[in-house]
C-alpha positions as a Python dict, from the first residue, in 0.01 Angstrom:
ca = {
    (1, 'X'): (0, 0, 0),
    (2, 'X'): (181, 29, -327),
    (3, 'X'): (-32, 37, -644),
    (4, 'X'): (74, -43, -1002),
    (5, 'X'): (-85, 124, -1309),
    (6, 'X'): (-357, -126, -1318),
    (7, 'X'): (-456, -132, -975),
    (8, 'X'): (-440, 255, -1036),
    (9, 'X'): (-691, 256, -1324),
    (10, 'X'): (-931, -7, -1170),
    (11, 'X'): (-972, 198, -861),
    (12, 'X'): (-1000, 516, -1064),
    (13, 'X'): (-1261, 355, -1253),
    (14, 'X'): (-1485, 263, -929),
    (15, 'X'): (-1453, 649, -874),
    (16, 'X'): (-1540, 755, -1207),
    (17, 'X'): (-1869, 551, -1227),
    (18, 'X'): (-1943, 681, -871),
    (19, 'X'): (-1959, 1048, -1036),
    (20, 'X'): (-2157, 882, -1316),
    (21, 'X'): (-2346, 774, -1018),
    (22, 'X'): (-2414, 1092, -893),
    (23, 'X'): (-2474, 1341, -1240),
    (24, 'X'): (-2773, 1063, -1344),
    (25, 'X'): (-2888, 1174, -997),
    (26, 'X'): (-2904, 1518, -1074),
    (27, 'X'): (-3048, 1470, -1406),
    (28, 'X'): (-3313, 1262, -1235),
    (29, 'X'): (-3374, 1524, -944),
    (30, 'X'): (-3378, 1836, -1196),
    (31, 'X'): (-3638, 1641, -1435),
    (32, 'X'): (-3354, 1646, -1737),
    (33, 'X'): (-3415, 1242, -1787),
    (34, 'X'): (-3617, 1356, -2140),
    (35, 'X'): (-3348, 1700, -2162),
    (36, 'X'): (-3242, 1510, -2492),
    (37, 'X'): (-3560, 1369, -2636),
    (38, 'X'): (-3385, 1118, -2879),
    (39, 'X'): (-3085, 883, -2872),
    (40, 'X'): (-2758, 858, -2936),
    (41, 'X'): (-2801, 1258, -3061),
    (42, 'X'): (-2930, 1517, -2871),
    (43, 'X'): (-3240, 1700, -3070),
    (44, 'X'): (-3098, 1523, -3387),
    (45, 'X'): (-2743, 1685, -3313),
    (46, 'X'): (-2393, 1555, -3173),
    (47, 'X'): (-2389, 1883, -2991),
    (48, 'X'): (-2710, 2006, -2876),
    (49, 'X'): (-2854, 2360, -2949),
    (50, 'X'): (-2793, 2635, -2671),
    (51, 'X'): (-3079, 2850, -2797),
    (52, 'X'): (-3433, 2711, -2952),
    (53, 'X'): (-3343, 2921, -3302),
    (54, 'X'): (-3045, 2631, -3348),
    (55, 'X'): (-3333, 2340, -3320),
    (56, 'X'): (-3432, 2138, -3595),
    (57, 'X'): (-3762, 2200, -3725),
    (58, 'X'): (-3868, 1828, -3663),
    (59, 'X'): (-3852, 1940, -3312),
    (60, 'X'): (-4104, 2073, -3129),
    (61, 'X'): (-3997, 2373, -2959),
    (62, 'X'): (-4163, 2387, -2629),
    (63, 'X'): (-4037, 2054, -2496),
    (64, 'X'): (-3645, 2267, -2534),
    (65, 'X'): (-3488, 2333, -2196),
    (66, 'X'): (-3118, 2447, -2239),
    (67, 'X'): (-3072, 2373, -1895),
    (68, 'X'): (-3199, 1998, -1910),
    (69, 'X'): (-3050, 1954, -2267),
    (70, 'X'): (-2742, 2056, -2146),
    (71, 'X'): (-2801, 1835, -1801),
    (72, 'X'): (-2847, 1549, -2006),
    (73, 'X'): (-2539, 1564, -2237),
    (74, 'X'): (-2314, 1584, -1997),
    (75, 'X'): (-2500, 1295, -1837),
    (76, 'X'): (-2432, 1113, -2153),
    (77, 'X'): (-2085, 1257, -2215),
    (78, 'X'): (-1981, 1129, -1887),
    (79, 'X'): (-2120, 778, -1940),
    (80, 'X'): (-1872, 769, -2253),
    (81, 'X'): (-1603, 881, -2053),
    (82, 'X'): (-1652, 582, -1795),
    (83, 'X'): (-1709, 330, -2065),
    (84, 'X'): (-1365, 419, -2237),
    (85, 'X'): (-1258, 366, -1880),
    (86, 'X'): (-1396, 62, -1856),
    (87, 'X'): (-1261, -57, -2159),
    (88, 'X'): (-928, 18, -2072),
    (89, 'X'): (-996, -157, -1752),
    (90, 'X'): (-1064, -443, -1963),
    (91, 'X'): (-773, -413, -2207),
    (92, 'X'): (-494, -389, -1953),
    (93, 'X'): (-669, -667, -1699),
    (94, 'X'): (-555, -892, -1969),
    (95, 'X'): (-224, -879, -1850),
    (96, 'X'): (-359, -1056, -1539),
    (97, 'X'): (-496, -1325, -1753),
    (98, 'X'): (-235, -1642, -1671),
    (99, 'X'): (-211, -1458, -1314),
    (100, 'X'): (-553, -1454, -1194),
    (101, 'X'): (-756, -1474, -1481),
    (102, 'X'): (-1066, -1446, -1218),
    (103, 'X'): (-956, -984, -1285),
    (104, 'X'): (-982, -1106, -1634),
    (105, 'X'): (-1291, -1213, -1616),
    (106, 'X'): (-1422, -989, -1368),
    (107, 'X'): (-1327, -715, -1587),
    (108, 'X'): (-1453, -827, -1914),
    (109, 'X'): (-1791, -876, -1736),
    (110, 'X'): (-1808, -489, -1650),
    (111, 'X'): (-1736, -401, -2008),
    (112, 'X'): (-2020, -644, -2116),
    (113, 'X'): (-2273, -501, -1890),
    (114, 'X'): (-2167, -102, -1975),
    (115, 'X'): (-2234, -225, -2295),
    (116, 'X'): (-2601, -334, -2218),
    (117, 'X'): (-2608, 6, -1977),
    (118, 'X'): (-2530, 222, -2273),
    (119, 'X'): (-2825, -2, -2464),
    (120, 'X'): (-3042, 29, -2190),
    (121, 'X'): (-2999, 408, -2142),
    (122, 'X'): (-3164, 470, -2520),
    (123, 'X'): (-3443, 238, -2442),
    (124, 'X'): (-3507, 451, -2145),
    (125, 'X'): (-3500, 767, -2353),
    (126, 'X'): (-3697, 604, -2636),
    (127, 'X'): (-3984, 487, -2350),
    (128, 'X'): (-4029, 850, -2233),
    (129, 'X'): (-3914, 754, -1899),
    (130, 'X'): (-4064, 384, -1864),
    (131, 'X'): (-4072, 317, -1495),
    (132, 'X'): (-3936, -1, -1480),
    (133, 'X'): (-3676, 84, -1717),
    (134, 'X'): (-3549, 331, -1513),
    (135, 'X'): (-3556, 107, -1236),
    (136, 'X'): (-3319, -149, -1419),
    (137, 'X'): (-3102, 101, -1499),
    (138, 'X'): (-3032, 202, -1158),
    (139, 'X'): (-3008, -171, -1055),
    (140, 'X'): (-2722, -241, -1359),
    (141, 'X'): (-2537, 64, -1269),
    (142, 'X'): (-2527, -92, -912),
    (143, 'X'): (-2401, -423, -1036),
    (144, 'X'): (-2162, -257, -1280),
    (145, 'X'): (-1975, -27, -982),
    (146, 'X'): (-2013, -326, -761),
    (147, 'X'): (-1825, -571, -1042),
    (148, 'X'): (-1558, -279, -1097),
    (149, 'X'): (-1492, -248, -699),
    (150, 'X'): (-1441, -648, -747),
    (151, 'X'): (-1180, -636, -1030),
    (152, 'X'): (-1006, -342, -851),
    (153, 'X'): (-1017, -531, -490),
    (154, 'X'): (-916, -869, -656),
    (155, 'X'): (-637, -714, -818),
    (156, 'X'): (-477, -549, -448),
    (157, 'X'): (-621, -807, -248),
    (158, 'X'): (-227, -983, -190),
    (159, 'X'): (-125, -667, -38),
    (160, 'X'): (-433, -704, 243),
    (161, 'X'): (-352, -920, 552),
    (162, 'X'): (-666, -964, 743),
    (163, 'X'): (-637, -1314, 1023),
    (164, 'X'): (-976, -1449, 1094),
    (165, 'X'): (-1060, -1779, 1263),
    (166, 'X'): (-1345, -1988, 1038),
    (167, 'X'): (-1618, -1929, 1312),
    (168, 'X'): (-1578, -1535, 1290),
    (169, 'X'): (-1554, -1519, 906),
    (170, 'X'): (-1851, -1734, 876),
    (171, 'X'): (-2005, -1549, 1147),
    (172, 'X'): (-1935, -1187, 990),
    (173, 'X'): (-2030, -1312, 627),
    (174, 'X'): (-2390, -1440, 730),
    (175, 'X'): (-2448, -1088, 849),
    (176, 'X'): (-2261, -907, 622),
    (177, 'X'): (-2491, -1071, 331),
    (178, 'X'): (-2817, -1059, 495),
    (179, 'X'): (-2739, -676, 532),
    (180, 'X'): (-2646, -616, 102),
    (181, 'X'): (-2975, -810, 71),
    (182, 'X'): (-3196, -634, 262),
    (183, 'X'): (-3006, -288, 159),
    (184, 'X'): (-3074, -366, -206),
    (185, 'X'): (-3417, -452, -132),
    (186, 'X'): (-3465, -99, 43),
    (187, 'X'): (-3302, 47, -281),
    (188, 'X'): (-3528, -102, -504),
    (189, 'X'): (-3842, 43, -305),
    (190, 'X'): (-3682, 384, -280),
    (191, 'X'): (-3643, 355, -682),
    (192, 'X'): (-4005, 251, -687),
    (193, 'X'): (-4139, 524, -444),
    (194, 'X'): (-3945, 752, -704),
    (195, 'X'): (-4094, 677, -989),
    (196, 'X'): (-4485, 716, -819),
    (197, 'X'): (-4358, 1071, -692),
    (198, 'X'): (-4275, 1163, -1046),
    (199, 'X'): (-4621, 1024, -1152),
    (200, 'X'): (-4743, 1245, -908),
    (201, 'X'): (-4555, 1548, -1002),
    (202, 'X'): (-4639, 1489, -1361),
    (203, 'X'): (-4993, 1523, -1374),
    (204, 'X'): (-5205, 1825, -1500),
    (205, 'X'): (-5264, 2064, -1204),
    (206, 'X'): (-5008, 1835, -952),
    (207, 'X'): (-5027, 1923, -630),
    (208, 'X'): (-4749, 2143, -381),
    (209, 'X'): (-4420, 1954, -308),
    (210, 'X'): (-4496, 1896, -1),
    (211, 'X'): (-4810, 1698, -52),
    (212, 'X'): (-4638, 1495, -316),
    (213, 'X'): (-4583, 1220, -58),
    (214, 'X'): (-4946, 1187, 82),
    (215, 'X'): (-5077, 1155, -292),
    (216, 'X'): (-4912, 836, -296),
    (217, 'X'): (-5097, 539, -336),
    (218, 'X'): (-5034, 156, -227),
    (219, 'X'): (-4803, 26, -4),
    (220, 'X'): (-4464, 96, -107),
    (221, 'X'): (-4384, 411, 14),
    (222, 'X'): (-4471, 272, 390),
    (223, 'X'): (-4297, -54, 353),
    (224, 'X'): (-3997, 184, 211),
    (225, 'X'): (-4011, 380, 562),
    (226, 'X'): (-4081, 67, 737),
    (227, 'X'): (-3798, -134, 620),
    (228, 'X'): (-3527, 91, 718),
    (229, 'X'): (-3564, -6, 1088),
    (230, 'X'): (-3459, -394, 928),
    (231, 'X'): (-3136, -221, 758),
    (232, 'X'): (-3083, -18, 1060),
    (233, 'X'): (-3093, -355, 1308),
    (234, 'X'): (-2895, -531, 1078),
    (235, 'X'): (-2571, -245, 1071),
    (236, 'X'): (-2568, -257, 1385),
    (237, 'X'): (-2559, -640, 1462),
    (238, 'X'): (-2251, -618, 1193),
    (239, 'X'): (-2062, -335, 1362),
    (240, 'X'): (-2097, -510, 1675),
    (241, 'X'): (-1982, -853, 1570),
    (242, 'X'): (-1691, -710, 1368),
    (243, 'X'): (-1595, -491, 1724),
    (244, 'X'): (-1654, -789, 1964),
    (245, 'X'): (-1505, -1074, 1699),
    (246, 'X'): (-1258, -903, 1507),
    (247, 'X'): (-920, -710, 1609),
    (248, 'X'): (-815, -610, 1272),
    (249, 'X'): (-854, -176, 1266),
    (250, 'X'): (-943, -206, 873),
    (251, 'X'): (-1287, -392, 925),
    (252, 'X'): (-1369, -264, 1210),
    (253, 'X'): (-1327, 72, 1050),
    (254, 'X'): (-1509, 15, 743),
    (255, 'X'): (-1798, -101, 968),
    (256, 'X'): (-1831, 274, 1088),
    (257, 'X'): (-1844, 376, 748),
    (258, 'X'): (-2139, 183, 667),
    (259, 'X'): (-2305, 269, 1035),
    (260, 'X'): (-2240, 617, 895),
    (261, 'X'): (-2368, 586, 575),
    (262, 'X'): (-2656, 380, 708),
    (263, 'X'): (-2739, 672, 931),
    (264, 'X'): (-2690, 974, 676),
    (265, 'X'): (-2977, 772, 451),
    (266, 'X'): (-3218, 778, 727),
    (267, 'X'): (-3158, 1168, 807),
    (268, 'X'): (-3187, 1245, 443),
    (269, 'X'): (-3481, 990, 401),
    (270, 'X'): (-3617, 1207, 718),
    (271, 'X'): (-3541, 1510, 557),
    (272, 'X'): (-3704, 1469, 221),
    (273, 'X'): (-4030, 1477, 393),
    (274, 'X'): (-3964, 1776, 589),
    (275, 'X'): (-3807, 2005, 323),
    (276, 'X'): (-4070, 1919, 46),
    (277, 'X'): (-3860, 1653, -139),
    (278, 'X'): (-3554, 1861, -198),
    (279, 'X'): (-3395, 1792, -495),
    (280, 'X'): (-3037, 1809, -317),
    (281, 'X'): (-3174, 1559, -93),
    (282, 'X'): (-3277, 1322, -396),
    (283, 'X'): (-2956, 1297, -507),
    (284, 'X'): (-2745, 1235, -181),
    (285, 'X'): (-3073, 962, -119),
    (286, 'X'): (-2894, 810, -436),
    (287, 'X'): (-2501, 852, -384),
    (288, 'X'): (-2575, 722, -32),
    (289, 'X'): (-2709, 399, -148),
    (290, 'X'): (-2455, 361, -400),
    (291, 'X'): (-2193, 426, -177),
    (292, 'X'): (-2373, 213, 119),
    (293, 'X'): (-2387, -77, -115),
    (294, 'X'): (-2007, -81, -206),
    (295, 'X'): (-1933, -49, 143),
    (296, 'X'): (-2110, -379, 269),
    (297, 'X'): (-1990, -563, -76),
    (298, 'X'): (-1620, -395, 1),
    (299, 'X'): (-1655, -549, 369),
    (300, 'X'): (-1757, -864, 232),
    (301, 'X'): (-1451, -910, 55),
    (302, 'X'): (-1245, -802, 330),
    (303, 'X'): (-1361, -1044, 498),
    (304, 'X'): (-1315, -1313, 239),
    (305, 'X'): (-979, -1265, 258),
    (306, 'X'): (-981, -1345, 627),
}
């Protein structure tokens, strides 16, 4: 496949926001989210102190971590980094505007919503770590990655030849959707059985790592196990239909990915339990679903092209 500039940039983008992805998970898994107690500066600074002498005396200087401070900047530093991406995403898609102005469009809609992210990411800081608002900022940096692998997919999707009859595309689609659903769903309870582990964690005198998980309370946590076995059932009715239905090597292909990905979730799910919620573990529970999601929505329009 030959790539221009722009398809170049769009698909550099995905990757970019997938490392964004991935450093929010360490921050989240090291305890950094609160590493830079204030927003847009860091302990009233553009470049936070490496020593507690360089703080500010309106500061406090027991809640200073370098470690987390630091953690946290280049969390932020990155998320500037993809939003200038993203606005150059933006800024050349325009090009495609008489074209397809659906890349247009597509594209402007990512730099909207990074926008709102980059909003969203203060109120976070400014709510001490809401729960919720952590939640929705893991869901909009889903939809944002998901709406860039769009724009970049749109914009090589004349180069992909995929021949499906209507049955089979209809067929694969049904399942294909009813697996993002139900894998979004299980993301949003993993993000919610995060957030009561950190309340947990956080409380005077908490108790040893591995006892976090039986101190949980409610029903999410065991719905969150639960449900797995649905997502689980579900990849595999997809691989199977896209082996038995389909002859075309890229879909069937990017159906082992996702039985794969599908698979490395429940090992790590497995092994946060056993190695007293790791914090490596945390974050490839994160990448994983980030990654699992694009697959599905990357399969989807794979097959839309059919």
């Amino acid at each position: 496949m030959n790539l221009n500039k722009y398809q170049l940039l769009a698909i550099a983008t995905v990757i970019a926001t997938v490392v964004l992805i991935f450093v929010g998970g360490l921050v989240r898994a090291s305890g950094a989210g609160l590493g830079c107690p204030d927003w847009p500066k860091c302990f009233g600074m553009w470049i936070p102190p490496t020593s507690v002498e360089q703080l500010p005396p309106e500061f406090d200087a027991a809640a200073f971590n370098p470690v987390h401070t630091w953690l946290e900047y280049v969390n932020r530093l990155t998320g500037v980094v993809i939003g200038l991406l993203i606005t150059a995403t933006f800024y050349f898609s325009l090009t495609y505007r008489k074209i397809d102005p659906v890349i247009t469009i597509s594209a402007g809609v990512a730099f909207v919503l990074v926008l709102v992210q980059g909003w969203l990411g203060g109120q976070v800081v400014r709510s001490g770590l809401s729960a919720g608002m952590i939640t929705l900022h893991m869901v909009l940096a889903m939809i944002i990655v998901n709406v860039l692998l769009f724009t970049a997919f749109r914009s090589t999707s004349r180069q992909i030849d995929i021949s499906l009859t209507r049955a089979t595309r209809k067929r694969l689609m049904t399942g294909g959707i009813v697996l993002l659903v139900l894998t979004v769903v299980q993301m949003v309870l993993g993000t919610q059985v995060r957030e009561l582990i950190d309340v947990v964690k956080n409380i005077p005198n908490p108790p040893p790592r591995d006892m976090w998980l039986d101190q949980l309370d409610g029903w999410i946590y065991p719905v969150h196990r639960s449900f797995s076995w649905l997502v689980v059932i579900a990849t595999g009715a997809v691989w199977w239909m896209t082996r038995r239905f389909t002859g075309t090597l890229s879909l069937y292909v990017l159906a082992g990915i996702i039985v794969k990905l599908v698979l490395l979730q429940v090992f790590v799910g497995l092994a946060m339990e056993w190695v007293q919620m790791a914090g490596v573990f945390q974050v490839l529970h994160l990448v994983g679903s980030a990654l699992l999601i694009m697959a599905i929505f990357h399969h989807l329009l794979k097959l839309q092209t059919g």
